[in-house]
C-alpha positions as CSV (number, residue, x, y, z in Angstrom):
1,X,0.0,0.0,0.0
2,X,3.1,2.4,0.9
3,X,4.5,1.8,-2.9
4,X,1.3,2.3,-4.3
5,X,0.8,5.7,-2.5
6,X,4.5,6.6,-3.3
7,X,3.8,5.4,-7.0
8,X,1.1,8.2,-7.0
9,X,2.5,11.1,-5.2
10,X,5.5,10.4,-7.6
11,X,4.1,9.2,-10.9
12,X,0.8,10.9,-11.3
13,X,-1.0,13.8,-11.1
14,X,-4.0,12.7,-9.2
15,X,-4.2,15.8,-6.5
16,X,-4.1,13.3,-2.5
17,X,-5.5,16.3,-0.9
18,X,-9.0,15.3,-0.6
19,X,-8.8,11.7,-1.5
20,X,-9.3,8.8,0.8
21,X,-8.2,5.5,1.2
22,X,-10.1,1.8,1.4
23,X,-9.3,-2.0,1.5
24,X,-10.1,-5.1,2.6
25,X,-7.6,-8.1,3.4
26,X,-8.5,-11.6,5.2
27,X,-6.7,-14.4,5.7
28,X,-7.0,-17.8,7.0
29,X,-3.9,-18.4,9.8
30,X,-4.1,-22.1,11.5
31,X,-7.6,-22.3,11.2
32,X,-8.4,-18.7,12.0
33,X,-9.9,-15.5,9.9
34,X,-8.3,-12.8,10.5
35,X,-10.0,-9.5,8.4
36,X,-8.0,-6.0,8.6
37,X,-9.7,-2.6,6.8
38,X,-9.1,1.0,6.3
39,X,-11.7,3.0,5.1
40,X,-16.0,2.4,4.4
41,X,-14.9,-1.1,3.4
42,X,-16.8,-4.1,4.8
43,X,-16.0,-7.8,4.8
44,X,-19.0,-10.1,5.1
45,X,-19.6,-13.9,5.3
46,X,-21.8,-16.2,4.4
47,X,-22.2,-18.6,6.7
48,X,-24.9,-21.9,6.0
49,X,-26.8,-22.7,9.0
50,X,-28.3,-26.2,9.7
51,X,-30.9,-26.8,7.4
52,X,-29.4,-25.1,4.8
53,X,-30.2,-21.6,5.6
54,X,-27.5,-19.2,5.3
55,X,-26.8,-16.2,7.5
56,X,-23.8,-13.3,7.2
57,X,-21.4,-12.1,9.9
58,X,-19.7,-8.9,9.6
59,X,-16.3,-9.2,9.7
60,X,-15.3,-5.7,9.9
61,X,-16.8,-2.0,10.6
62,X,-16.6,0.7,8.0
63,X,-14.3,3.7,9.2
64,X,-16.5,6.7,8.3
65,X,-16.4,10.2,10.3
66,X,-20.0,9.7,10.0
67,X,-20.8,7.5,12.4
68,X,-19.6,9.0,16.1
69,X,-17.4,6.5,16.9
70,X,-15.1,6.8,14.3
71,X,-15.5,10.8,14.2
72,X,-14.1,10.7,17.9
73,X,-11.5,8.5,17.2
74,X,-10.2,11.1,14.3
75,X,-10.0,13.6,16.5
76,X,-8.5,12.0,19.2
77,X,-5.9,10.7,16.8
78,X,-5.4,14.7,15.9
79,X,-7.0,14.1,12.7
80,X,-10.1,16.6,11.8
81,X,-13.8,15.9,10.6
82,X,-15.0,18.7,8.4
83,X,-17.4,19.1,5.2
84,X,-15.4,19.3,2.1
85,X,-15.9,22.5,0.8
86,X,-15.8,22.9,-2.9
């Protein structure tokens, strides 16, 4: 993800001001799931319940100043929640 930033700072001329970032990455690790995500991302699965229904689990939380939780954690990070103004 550093490269590809770097690539684009260096190579392009897509202004970073304003733009954000998101991904999604999960793994399996002896048996285990382990999901990680920046940004309004979401990892879901589909599970199959007995009987054949199936259900989904979220996996992750999207990371949007939008909700409160994530708006405090920005500012207590130092970062700032603002409209975009245009």
């Amino acid at each position: 993800f550093e490269v590809a930033y770097d690539r684009l700072l260096k190579e392009s001329k897509v202004d970073l001001s304003f733009s954000g970032s998101t991904v999604i990455g999960c793994y399996f690790n002896n048996n285990r799931l382990v999901c990680a995500n920046v940004g309004d991302s979401r990892a879901i699965l589909g599970r199959c319940k007995s009987g054949g229904s199936w259900e989904t689990v979220a996996l992750s939380d999207d990371h949007k100043p939008s909700i409160p939780k994530e708006a405090e954690r920005i500012k207590r990070m130092r970062g700032r929640v603002e409209a975009f103004k245009d």
